[in-house]
C-alpha beads as a LAMMPS data file, in Angstrom:
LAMMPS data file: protein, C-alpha beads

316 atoms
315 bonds

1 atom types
1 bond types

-500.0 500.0 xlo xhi
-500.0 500.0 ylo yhi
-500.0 500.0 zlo zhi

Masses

1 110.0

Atoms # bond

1 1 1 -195.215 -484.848 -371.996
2 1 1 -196.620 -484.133 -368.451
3 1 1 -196.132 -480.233 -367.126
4 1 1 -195.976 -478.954 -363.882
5 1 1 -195.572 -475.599 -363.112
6 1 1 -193.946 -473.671 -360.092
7 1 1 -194.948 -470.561 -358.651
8 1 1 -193.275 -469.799 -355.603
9 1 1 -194.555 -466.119 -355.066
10 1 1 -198.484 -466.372 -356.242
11 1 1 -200.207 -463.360 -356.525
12 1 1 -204.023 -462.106 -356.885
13 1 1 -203.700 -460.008 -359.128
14 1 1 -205.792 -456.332 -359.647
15 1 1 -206.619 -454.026 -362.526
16 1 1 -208.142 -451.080 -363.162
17 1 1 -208.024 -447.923 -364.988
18 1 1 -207.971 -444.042 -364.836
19 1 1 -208.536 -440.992 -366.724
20 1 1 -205.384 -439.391 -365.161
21 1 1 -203.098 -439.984 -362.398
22 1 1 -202.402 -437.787 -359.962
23 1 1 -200.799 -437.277 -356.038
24 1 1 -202.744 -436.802 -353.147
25 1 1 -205.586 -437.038 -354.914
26 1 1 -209.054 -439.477 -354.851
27 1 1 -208.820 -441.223 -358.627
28 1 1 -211.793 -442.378 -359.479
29 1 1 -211.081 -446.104 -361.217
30 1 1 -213.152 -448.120 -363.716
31 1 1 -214.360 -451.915 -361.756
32 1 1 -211.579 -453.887 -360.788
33 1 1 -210.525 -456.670 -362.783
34 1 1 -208.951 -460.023 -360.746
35 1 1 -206.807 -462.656 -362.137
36 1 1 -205.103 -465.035 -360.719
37 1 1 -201.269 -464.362 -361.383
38 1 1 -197.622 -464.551 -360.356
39 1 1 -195.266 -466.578 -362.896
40 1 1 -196.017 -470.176 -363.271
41 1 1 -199.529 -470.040 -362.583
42 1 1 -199.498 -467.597 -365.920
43 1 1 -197.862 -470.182 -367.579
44 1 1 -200.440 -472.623 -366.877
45 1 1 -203.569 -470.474 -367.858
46 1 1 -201.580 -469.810 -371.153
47 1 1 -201.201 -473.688 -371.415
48 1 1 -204.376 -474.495 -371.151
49 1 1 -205.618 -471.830 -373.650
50 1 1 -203.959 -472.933 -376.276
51 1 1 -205.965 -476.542 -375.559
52 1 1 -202.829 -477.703 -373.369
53 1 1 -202.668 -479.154 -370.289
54 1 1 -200.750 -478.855 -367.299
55 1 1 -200.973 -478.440 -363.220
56 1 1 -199.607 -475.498 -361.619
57 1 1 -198.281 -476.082 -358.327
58 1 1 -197.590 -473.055 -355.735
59 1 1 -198.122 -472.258 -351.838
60 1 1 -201.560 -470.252 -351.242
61 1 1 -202.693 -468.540 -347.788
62 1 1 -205.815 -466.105 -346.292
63 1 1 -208.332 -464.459 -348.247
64 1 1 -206.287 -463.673 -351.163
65 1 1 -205.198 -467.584 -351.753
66 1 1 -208.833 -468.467 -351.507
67 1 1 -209.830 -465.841 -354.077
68 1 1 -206.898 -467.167 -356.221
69 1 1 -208.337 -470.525 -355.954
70 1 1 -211.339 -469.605 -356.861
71 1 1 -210.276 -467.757 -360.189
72 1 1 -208.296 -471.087 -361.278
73 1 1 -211.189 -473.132 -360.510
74 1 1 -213.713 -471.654 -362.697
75 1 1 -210.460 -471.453 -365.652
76 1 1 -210.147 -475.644 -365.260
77 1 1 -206.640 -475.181 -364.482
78 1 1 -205.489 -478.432 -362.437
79 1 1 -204.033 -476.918 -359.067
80 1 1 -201.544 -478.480 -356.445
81 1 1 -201.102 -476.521 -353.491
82 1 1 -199.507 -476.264 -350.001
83 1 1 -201.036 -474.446 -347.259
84 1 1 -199.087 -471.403 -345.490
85 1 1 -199.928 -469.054 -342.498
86 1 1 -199.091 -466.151 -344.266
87 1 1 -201.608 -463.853 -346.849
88 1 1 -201.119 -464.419 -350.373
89 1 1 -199.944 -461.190 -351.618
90 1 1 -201.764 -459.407 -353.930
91 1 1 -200.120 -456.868 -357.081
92 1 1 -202.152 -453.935 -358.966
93 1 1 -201.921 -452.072 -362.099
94 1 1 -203.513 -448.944 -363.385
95 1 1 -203.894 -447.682 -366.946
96 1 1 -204.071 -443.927 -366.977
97 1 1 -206.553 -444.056 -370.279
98 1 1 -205.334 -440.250 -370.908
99 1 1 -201.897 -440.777 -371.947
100 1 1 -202.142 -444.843 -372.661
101 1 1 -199.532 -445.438 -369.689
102 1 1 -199.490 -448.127 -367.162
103 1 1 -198.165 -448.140 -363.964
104 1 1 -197.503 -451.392 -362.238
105 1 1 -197.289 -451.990 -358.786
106 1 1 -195.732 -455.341 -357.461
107 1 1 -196.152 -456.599 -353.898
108 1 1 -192.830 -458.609 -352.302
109 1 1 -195.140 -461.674 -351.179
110 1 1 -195.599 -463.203 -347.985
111 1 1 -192.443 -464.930 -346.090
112 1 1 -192.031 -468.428 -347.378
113 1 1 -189.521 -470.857 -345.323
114 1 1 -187.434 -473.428 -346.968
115 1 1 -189.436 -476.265 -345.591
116 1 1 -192.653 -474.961 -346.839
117 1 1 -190.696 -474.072 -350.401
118 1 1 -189.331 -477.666 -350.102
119 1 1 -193.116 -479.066 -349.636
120 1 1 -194.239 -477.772 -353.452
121 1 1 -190.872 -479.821 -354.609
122 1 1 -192.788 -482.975 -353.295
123 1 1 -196.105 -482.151 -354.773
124 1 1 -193.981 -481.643 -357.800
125 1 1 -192.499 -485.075 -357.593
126 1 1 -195.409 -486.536 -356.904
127 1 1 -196.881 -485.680 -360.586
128 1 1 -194.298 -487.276 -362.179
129 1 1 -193.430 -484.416 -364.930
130 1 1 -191.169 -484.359 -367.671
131 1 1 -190.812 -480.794 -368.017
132 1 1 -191.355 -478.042 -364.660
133 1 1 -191.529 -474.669 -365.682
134 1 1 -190.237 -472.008 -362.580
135 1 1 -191.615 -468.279 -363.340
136 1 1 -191.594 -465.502 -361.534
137 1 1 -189.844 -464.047 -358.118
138 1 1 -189.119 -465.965 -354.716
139 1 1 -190.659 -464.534 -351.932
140 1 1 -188.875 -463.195 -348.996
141 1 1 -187.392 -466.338 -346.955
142 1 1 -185.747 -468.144 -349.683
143 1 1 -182.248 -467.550 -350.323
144 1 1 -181.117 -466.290 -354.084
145 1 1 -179.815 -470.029 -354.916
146 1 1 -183.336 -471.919 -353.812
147 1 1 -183.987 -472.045 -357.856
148 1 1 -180.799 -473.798 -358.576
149 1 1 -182.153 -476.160 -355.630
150 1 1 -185.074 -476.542 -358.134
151 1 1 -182.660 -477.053 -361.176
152 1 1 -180.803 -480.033 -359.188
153 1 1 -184.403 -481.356 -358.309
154 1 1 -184.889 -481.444 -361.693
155 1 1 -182.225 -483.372 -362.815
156 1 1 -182.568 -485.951 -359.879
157 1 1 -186.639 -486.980 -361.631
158 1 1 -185.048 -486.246 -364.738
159 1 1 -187.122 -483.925 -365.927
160 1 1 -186.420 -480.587 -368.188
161 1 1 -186.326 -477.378 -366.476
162 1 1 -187.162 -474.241 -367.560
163 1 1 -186.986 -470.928 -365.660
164 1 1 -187.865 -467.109 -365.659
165 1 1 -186.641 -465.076 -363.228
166 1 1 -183.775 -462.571 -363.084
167 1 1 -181.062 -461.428 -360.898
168 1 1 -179.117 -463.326 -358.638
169 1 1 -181.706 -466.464 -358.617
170 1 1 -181.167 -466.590 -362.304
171 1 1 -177.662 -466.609 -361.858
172 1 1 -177.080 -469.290 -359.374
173 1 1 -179.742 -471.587 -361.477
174 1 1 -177.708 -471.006 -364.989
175 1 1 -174.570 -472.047 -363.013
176 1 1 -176.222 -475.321 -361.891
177 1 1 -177.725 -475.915 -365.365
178 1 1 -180.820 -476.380 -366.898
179 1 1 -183.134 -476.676 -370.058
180 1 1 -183.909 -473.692 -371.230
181 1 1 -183.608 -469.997 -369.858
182 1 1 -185.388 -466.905 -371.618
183 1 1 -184.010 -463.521 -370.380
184 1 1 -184.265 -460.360 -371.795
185 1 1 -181.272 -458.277 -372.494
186 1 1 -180.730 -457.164 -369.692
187 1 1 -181.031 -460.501 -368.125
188 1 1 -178.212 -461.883 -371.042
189 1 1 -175.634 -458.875 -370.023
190 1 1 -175.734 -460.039 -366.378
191 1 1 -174.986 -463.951 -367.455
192 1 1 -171.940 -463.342 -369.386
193 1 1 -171.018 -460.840 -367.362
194 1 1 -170.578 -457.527 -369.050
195 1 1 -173.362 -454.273 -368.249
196 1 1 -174.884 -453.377 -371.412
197 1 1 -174.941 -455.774 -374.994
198 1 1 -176.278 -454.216 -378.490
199 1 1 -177.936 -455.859 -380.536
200 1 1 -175.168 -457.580 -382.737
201 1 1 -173.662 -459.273 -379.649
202 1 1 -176.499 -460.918 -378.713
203 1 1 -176.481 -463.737 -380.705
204 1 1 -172.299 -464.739 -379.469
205 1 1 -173.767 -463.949 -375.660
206 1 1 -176.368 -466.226 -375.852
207 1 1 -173.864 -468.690 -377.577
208 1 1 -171.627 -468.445 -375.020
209 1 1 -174.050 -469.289 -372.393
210 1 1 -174.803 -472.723 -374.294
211 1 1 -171.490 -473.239 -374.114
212 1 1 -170.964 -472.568 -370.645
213 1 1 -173.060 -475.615 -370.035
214 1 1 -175.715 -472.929 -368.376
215 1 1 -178.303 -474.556 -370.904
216 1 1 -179.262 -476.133 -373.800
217 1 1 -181.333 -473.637 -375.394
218 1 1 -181.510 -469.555 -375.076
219 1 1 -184.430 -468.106 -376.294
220 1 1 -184.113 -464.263 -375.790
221 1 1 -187.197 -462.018 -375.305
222 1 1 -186.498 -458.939 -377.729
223 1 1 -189.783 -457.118 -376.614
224 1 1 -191.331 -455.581 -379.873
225 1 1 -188.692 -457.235 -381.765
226 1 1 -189.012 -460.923 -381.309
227 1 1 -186.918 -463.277 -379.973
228 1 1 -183.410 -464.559 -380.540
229 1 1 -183.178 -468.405 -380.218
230 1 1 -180.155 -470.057 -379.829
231 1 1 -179.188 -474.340 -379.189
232 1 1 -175.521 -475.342 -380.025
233 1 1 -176.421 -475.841 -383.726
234 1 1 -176.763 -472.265 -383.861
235 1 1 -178.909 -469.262 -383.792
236 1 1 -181.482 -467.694 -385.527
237 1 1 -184.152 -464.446 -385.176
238 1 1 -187.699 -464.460 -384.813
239 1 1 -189.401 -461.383 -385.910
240 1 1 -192.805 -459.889 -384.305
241 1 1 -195.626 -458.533 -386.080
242 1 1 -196.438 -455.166 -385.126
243 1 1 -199.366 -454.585 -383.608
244 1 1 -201.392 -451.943 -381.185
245 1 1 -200.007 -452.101 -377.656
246 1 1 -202.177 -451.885 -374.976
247 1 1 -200.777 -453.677 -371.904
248 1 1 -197.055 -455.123 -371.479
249 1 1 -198.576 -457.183 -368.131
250 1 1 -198.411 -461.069 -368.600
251 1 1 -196.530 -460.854 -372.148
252 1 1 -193.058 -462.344 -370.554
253 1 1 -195.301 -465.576 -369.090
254 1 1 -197.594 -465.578 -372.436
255 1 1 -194.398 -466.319 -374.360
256 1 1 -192.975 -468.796 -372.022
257 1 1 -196.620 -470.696 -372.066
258 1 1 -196.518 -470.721 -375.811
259 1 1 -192.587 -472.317 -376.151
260 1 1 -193.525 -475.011 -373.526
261 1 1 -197.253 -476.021 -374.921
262 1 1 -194.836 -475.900 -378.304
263 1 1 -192.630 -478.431 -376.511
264 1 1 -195.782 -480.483 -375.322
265 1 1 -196.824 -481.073 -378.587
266 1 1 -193.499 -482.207 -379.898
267 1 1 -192.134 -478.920 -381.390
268 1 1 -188.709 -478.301 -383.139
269 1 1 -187.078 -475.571 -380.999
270 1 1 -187.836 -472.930 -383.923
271 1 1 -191.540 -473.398 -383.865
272 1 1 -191.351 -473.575 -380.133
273 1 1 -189.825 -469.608 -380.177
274 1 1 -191.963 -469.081 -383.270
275 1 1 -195.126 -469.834 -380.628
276 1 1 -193.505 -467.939 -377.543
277 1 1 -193.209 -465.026 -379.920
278 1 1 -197.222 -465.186 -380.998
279 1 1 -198.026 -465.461 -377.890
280 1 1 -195.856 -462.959 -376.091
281 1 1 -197.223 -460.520 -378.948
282 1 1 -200.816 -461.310 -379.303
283 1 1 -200.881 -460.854 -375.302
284 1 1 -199.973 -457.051 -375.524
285 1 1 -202.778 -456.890 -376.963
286 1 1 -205.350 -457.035 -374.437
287 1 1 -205.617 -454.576 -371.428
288 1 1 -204.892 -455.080 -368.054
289 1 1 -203.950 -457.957 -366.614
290 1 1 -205.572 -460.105 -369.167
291 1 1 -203.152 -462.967 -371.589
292 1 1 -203.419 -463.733 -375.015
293 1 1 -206.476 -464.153 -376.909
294 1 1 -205.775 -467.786 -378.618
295 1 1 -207.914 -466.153 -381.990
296 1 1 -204.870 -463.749 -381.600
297 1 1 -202.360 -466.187 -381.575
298 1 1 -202.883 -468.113 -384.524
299 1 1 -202.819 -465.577 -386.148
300 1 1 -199.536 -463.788 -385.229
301 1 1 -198.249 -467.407 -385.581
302 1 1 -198.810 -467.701 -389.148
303 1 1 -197.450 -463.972 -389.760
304 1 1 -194.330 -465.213 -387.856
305 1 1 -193.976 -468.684 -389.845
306 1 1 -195.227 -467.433 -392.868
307 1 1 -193.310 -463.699 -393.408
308 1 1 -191.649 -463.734 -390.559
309 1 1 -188.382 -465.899 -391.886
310 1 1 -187.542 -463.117 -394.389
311 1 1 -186.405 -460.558 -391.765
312 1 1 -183.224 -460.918 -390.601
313 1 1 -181.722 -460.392 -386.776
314 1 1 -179.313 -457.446 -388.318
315 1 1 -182.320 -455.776 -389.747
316 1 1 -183.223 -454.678 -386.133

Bonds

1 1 1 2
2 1 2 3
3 1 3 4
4 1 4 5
5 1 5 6
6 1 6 7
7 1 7 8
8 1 8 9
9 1 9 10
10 1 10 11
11 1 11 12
12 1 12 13
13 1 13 14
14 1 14 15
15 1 15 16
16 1 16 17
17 1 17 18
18 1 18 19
19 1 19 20
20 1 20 21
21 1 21 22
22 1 22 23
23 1 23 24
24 1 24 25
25 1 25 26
26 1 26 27
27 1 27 28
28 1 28 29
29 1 29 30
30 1 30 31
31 1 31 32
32 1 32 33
33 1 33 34
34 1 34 35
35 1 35 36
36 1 36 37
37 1 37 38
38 1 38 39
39 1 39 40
40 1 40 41
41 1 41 42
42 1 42 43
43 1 43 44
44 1 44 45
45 1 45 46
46 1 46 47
47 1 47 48
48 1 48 49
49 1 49 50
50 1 50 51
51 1 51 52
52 1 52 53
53 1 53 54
54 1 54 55
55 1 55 56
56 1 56 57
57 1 57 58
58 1 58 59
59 1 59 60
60 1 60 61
61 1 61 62
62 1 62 63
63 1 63 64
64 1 64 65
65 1 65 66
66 1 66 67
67 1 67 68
68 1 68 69
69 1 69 70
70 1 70 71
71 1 71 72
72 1 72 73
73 1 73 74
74 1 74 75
75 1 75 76
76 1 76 77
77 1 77 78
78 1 78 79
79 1 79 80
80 1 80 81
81 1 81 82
82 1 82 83
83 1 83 84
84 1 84 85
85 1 85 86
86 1 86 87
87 1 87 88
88 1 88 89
89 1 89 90
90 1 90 91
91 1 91 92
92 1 92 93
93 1 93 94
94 1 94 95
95 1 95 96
96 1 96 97
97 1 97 98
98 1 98 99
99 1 99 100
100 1 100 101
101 1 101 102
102 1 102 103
103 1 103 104
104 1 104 105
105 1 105 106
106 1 106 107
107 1 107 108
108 1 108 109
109 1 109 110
110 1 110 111
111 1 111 112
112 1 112 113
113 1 113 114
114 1 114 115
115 1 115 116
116 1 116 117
117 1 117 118
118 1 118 119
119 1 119 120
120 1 120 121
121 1 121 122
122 1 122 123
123 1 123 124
124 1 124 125
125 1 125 126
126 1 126 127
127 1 127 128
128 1 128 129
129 1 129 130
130 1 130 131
131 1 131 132
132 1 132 133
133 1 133 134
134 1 134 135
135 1 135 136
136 1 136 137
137 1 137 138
138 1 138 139
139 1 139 140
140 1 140 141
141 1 141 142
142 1 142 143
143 1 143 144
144 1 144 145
145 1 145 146
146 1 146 147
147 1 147 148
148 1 148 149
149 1 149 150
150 1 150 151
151 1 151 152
152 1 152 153
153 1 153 154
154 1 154 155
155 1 155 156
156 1 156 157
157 1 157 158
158 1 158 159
159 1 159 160
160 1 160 161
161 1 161 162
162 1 162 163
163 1 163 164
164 1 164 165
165 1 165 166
166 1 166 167
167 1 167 168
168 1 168 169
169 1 169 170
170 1 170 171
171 1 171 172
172 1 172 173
173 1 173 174
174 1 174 175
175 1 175 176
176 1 176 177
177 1 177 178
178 1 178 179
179 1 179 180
180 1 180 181
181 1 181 182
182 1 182 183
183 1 183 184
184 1 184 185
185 1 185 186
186 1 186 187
187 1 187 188
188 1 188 189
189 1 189 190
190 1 190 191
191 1 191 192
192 1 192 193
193 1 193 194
194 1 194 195
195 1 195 196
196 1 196 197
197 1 197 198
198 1 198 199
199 1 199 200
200 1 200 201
201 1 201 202
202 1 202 203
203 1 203 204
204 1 204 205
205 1 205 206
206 1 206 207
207 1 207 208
208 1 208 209
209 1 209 210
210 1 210 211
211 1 211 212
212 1 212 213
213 1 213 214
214 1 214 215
215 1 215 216
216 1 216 217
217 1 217 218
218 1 218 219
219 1 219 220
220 1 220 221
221 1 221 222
222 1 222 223
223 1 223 224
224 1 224 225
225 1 225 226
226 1 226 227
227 1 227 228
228 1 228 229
229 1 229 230
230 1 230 231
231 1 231 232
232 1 232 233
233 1 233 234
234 1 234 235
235 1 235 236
236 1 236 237
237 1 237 238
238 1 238 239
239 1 239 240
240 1 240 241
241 1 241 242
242 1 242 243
243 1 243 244
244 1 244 245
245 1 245 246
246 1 246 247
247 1 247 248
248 1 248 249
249 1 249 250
250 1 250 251
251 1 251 252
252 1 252 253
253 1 253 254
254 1 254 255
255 1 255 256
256 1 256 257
257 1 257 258
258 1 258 259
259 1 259 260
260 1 260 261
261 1 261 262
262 1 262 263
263 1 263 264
264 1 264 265
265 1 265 266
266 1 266 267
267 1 267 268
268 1 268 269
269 1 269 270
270 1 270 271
271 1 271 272
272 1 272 273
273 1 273 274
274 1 274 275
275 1 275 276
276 1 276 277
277 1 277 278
278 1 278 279
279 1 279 280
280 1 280 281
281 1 281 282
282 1 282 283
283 1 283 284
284 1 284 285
285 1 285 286
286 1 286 287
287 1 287 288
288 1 288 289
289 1 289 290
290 1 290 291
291 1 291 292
292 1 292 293
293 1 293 294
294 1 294 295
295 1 295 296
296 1 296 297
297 1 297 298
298 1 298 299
299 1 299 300
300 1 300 301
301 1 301 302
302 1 302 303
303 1 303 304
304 1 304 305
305 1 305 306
306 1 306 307
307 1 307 308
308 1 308 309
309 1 309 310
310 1 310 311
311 1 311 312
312 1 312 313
313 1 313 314
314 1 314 315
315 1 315 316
């Protein structure tokens, strides 16, 4: 399978750490660390860690963009891009190393018009892929339904989409229809429509969303818990090993990297949430902005395949 990813609202992104935090005055950080982020393009790094391959497609501008391409050209990751006036914005996170808390600040990206949006469609199309994976935010100039644009793209070079975003662009893409979503809980309560679910009702929401026609397969993120996949032959849970936290950053696109390099390889939708969930754990395990360590991953995976199967969703 051939994978193209989208990334709408790239980022450079910056990390650094703290003793403590504290107003108004000068906090003395550790060396920055860079990495090139924002959704899709985390995807793609993930991809290609796990020996997968894949081009990332996305809009770059100004200093930022060319830092950005930098960073993915010394990672190999295959790059598509379309050139805007505007700065590629850049996000930051701090660790305060006192208390083990992170604070995470995002940027709202430079302006990005419909035409220039429309643009990374058509490098898109020009790869040819069977399945385009959409992460991450749109920038300010795109209206909340440009993603279900991207779902109908899809469809028309018949190729599977999968997205993760949230709020109203999630909703308008579910109602057009699509692959494969992965929200969080939150994310679920907002698609069928009701403000809070517990955890027994997640398995009949996500259901219910398959049945909707939103998508042919759920996979919910259940943070330290797993992940709850669901197709229209059912559901099942996928339990997480527990392991040290140290950063949350990047664990949302490690997961997503590891179900679609499942899918690459030929994956039954199980071991395709079995890998999201290795690889969504294994990267809260490294600090900063950095993803999952693949070392890490095979090793959470056979946890997850091997001891994971006798925990059961109403355990949690």
């Amino acid at each position: 399978m051939k994978i193209v990813t989208l990334t709408l609202n790239p980022a450079l992104d910056k990390s650094a750490s703290v003793e403590r935090m504290a107003p108004e005055s000068k906090l003395r950080c550790s060396a920055p660390q860079l990495d090139a982020g924002g959704g899709g393009i985390n995807v793609a790094k993930g991809i290609q860690r796990l020996g997968g391959a894949c081009t990332a497609v996305f809009p770059v501008g100004g200093l930022n963009g060319q830092r950005l391409l930098g960073l993915l050209a010394a990672a190999d990751i295959p790059v598509q891009t379309i050139d805007v006036a505007g700065e590629t914005r850049e996000n930051f996170s701090v660790l305060e190393t006192g208390t083990g808390l992170q604070y995470r600040f995002t940027m709202p990206g430079t302006h990005l018009t419909e035409t220039e949006a429309d643009a990374c469609l058509e490098a898109v199309r020009a790869l040819a892929p069977t399945i385009i994976v959409a992460s991450g935010s749109l920038p300010p100039g795109l209206p909340d339904t440009y993603y279900a644009k991207v779902a109908a793209f899809a469809k028309d070079i018949q190729a599977k989409f999968i997205l993760d975003t949230s709020g109203a662009a999630l909703q308008a893409a579910a109602n057009e229809g699509l692959f494969l979503l992965k929200p969080n809980l939150g994310e679920l309560s907002a698609l069928v429509g009701v403000p809070k679910l517990e955890m027994n009702q997640v398995d009949d929401a996500a259901m219910e969303i398959i049945h909707r026609g939103k998508c042919a397969i759920v996979v919910v993120s259940l943070g330290p818990h797993g992940a709850l996949l669901a197709t229209r032959d059912g559901f099942v849970h996928v339990a997480a090993p527990i392991v040290e936290k140290r950063s949350t950053v990047g664990a949302g696109d490690s997961m997503v990297a590891g179900m679609v390099w499942a899918l690459g390889q030929g994956k039954q939708p199980l071991e395709m949430a079995q890998a999201g969930v290795a690889c969504g754990t294994a990267a809260t395990m490294n600090p900063g902005t950095e993803l999952f360590r693949p070392a890490d991953v095979w090793r959470l995976l056979d946890w997850i395949q091997t001891f994971g199967k006798r925990y059961r969703f109403t355990d949690f």
